[in-house]
Each structure stands twice: as C-alpha cells, then as structure tokens.
C-alpha positions in Angstrom: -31.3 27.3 -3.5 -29.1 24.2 -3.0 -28.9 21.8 0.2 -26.0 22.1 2.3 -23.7 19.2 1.2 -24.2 16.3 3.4 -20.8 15.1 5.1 -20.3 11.3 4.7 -19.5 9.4 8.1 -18.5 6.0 8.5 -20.8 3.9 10.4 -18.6 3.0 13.9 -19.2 1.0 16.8 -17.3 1.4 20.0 -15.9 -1.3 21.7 -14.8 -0.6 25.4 -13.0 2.7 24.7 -11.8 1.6 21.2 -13.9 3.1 17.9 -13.7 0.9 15.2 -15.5 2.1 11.5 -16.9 0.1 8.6 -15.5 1.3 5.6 -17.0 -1.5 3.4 -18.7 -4.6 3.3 -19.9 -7.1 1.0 -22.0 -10.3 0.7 -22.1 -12.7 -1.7 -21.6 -16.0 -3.3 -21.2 -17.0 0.5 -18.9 -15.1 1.5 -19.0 -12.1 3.6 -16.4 -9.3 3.9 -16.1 -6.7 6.2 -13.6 -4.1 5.6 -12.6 -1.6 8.9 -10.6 0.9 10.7 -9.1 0.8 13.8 -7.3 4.1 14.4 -4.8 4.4 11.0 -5.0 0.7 10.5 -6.8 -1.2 8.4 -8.3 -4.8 8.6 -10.7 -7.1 6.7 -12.4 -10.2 8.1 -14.0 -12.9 5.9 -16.3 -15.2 7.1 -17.9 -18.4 4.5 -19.7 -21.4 5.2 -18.4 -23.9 7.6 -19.3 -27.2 6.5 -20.6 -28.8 2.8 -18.5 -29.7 -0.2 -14.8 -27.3 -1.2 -15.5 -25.6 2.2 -11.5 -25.0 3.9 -11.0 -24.8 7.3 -12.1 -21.7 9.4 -9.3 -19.1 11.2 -10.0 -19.4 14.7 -12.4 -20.5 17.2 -15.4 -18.7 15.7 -18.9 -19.8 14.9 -21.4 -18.0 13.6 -25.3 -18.5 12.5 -27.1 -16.6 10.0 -31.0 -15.4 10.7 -31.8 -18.7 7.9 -29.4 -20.8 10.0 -26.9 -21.6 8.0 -23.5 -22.0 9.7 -19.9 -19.8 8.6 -17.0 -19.3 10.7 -13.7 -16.7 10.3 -12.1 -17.8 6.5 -9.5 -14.6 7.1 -8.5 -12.1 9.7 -6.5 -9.7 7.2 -4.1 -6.7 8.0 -2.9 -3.9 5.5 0.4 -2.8 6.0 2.5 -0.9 2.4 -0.6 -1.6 0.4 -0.1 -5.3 0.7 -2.6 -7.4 2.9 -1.0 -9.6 5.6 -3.4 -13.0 7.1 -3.7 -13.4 10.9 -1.6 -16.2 12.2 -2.1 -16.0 16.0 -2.5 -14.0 18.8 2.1 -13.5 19.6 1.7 -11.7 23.3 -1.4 -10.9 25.5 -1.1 -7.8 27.9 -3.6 -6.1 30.3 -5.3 -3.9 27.6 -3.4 -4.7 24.4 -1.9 -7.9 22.9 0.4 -8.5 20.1 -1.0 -10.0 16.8 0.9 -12.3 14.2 0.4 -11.4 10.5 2.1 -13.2 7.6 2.5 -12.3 3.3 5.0 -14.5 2.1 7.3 -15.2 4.3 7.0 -11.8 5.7 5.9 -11.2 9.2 4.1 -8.2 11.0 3.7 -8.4 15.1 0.8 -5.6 15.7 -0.2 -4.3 18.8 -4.3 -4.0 19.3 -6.6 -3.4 21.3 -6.9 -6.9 23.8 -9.4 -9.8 22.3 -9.1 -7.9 18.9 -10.0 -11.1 17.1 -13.0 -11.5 19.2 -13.7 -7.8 18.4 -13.4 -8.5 14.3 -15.9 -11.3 15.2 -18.6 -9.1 16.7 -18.2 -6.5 14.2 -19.2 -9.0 11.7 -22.0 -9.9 14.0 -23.3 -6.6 13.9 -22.9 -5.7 10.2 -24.3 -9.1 8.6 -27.2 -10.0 11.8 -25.0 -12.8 12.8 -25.0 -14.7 15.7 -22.1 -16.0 17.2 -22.8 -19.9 18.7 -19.6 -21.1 20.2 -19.9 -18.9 23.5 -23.1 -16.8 25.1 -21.3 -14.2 26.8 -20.9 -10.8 23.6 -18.2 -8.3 24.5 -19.7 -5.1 25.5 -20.2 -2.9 22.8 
C-alpha cells in the first residue's frame, strides 16, 4: 500500500569526537548562512565578501575562496541562548579539550564552554556545506 515514512536526519559531520548537524543553510545576495547544532546548542555563522564597495570588516582570522574565486571571510559567529541570538566576541579561556567563548546582545554577555578551536570548527563546517576553501592556513582540522 503506502511507503514506510521516511525519518528526516540532519546532515552531521564529526569533528574529533564532537557531532555537529546542519539544520539550515542559505546562500544568497552574497551572503552565506549556516545554521547548526552542537549538542543542545545552537549557532549560526555568516560568511560575505571580503573586499569591494559597503563590504564591513570580517570576525576573525578567516579567509575563505569560493570554486569561482571570489574571496568572503566570517561576517558573524552567532549563539542562541532564550531565543535571542548573542555575536562572538572572542575566544575568553583556552583549555586542553574545551575553551571558553565570549558572546554579546546588548550589553549582555554569555561565556560558553565548546568544544576547543570551535571557531575554527564553525569555519570548516562552512567549508564543507558551501565548497569553500579556506586560504589563510593549509593545515584542515580532521574531520
């Protein structure tokens, strides 16, 4: 009769012993979003163009190259805490597998621990999702 209903998964790539999913993502109008999960948390990162006329400054250290070559770096390293999104601000305490992330909403401030290089880790997620390449070092983390 019917087909057995297909259960939706989130795509997920694993990163050391961390799983991160995509739960959306979005490209357009030169900006790309990618939307994940890492355990019960949620994060968006939003890479644009990094050079050419209205483009702002990039969030970190990241460059990245599109298959056409056109050059984007990290626009916003975003955190959802209460419903509310929170913007990366810097990387508050490293530790031997974690470290300590600085978010900021209006005045408000969120310290959350991740998963060590978890910046470099939004990075490469992007990488993967969008067929970016990253240019500012050789060395990808293992994934």
């Amino acid at each position: 009769m019917g087909h057995p209903a297909q259960e939706d998964r989130l795509k997920t790539h694993v990163f050391g012993t961390q799983t991160f999913a995509i739960f959306a993502r979005s490209e357009g109008g030169g900006v790309w979003m990618l939307h994940f999960i890492w355990g019960k948390k949620d994060f968006r990162v939003y890479l644009g163009r990094s050079s050419g006329p209205g483009t702002a400054p990039g969030t970190g250290p990241a460059l990245l190259q599109t298959a056409q070559g056109e050059a984007l770096n990290v626009r916003r390293l975003q955190y959802l805490y209460n419903f509310e999104w929170y913007d990366f601000v810097k990387v508050a305490d490293h530790g031997l597998a974690s470290e300590r992330l600085l978010f900021r909403r209006e005045g408000q401030s969120r310290n959350v621990e991740l998963p060590k290089d978890f910046y470099d880790i939004a990075v490469e997620l992007a990488c993967l999702e969008f067929n970016l390449q990253r240019t500012d070092r050789t060395r990808r983390l293992a994934s």
